[in-house]
C-alpha positions, 0 to 999 in steps of 0.5 A: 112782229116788230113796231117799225114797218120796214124792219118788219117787212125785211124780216119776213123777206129774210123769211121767205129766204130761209123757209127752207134752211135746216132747224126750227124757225125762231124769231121775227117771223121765223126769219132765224133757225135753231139747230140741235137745242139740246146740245152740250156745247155752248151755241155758235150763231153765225150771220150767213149771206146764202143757204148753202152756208149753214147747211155745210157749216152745221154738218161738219160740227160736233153733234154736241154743238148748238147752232143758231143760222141767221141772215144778212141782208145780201140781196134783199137790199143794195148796199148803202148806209141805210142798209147798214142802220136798218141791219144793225137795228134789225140785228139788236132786234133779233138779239132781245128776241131770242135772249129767252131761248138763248143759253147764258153762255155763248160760245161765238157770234160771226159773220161772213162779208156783208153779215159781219157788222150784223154779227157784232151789233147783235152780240152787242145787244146779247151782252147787254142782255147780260149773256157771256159772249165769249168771242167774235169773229169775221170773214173778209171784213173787219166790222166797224163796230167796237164790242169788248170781247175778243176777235177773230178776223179771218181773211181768203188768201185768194181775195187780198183786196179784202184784207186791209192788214195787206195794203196798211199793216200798221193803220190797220192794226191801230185801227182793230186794236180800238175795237177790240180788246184782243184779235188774231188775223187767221187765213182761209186758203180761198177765194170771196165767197168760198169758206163755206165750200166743203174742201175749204169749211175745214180751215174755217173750223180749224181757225175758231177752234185754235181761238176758242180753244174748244173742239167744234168740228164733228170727228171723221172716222175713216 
């Protein structure tokens, strides 16, 4: 439970949203989910905006790799500066929540569209916690958050308005380049919405692994 009412209620609306998502319930009123917490492999925790996400994410990674499910505010609240604030404080809170279960090493913190900035204030806040984030990354936006840690922005080449480097390569580039200390634009051959469709999830997979340089996809056997 946290001091502030609202950020108190919206978690236990995140709550209600995730009851029935895969894991263990951890954090603010069990509003995030913690995935294989014995796994070898560093955890990857990801910002998604509907259930269907982590469900298909977690079952194409290396039994080996832990996994943190986490939500943004999509449809809890409309879009608005106010939303963004409470997110991003939310985010922070949730961050000095989970700092004790959570292992020193972290291997990613993303989110797709509306939970990118999310992602980014909590890996803020881990890093400020003294946790070793060793990267970032978003889908379909570019988080106005600055954070010294390496970024991966991926982008659905069905959705180009969504990809600021197609409209203006070099003001785009200036700007991304004051946020983080290294980044790489990545594609997903998809339209808004779809990465985490499972004829699409493998490129999303494919594109962390070539910027992590570590293997999170679970071996197919045929």
């Amino acid at each position: 439970m946290t001091t502030d009412p609202q950020m108190d209620q919206t978690f236990r609306s995140i709550a209600r949203l995730t009851k029935n998502w895969p894991g263990r319930s951890v954090g603010p009123h069990g509003a995030g989910r913690y995935l294989n917490s014995a796994g070898s492999l560093p955890p990857i925790l990801w910002f998604f905006n509907a259930g269907h996400e982590p469900v298909n994410f977690y079952a194409a990674l290396d039994p080996e790799q832990q996994f943190f499910a986490l939500r943004s505010l999509s449809v809890i609240m409309k879009p608005s500066p106010e939303r963004d604030q409470l997110g991003a404080e939310m985010a922070q809170h949730l961050a000095e929540e989970l700092t004790d279960i959570l292992p020193n090493d972290i291997a990613l913190v993303g989110g797709n569209c509306q939970g990118a900035p999310y992602a980014i204030s909590f890996a803020q806040r881990l890093l400020e916690l003294g946790h070793d984030i060793k990267s970032v990354a978003a889908i379909d936006a570019i988080p106005d958050r600055a954070i010294a840690v390496p970024a991966l922005l991926n982008f659905g080449e069905g959705a180009p308005e969504r990809n600021p480097f197609l409209s203006d390569f070099a003001l785009t580039s200036k700007r991304v380049k004051n946020l983080f200390p290294a980044y790489r634009q990545a594609r997903l051959p998809c339209g808004h919405g779809h990465y985490f469709d499972e004829e699409n999830l493998p490129y999303l997979l494919a594109n962390i692994e070539n910027f992590i340089g570590t293997r999170i996809r679970a071996e197919v056997h045929q």
